[in-house]
N, C-alpha and C positions, 0 to 999 in steps of 0.2 A: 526731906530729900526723897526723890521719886526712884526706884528701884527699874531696873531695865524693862521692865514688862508692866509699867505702872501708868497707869491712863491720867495724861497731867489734867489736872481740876476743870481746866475750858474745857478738853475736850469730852467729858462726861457725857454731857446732854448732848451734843454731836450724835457720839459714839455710839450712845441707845438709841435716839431719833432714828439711825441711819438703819440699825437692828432692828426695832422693833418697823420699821416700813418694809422693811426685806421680806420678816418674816408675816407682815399682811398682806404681803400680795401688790401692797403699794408699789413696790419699784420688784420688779422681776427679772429675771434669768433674762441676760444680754443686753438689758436696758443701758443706756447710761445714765451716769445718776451727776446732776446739777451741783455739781462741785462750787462752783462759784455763788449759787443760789445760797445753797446749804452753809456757806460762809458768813457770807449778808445772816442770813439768819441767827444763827449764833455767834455773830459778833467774832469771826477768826478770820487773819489776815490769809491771802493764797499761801504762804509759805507754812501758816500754820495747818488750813485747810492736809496740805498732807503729809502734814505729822500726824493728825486726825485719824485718817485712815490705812497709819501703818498696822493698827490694829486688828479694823477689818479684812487686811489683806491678810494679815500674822491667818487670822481663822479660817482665810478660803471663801470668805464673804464678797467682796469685789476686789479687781485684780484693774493696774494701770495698764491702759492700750495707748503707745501713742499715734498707732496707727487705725483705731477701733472705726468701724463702722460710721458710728458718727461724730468723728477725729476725736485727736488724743483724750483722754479723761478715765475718770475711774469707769468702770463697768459691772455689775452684778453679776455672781460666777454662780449662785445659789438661789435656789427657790423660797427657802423658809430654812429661820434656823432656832431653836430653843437656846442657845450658847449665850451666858451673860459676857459680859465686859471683864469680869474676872474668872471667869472659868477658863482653866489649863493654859497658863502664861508658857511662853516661848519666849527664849533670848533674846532680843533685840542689841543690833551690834551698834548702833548709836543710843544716847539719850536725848533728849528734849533740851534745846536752851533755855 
């Protein structure tokens, strides 16, 4: 059983892929970032896609616009970050189905 703040098993490799590109300079401060791409790629359906990235936003990592620049989607709020995928959990008021 996954804990409120517990990154369920698909979204692992997501959740670092999306991290470790942030913090290369891959995808950068205001970008949007290929939600639907990123999906295809690891095998997660759009509804899972953002449960995926409650994570990222829990950290201040990318934030939902649905009005963003280049329409709605996730966006990169941060330059670079050293933060694991387990470092300093935050409540989340739902779980994952």
């Amino acid at each position: 059983m996954l804990g409120p703040h517990d990154l369920h098993p698909d979204d692992v490799a997501f959740d670092t892929a999306v991290r470790d590109h942030i913090a290369s300079g891959h995808h950068h401060f205001g970008q949007a970032l290929p939600s639907g791409l990123l999906g295809v790629e690891f095998g997660l359906e759009s509804d899972q896609v953002d449960w995926a990235f409650r994570h990222l936003m829990r950290d201040a990592l990318v934030r939902h616009n649905p009005r963003g620049h280049y329409g709605p989607g996730y966006y990169v709020t941060l330059g670079t970050t050293s933060r694991s995928p387990a470092m300093t959990p935050q409540p989340l008021s739902a779980a994952r189905p």
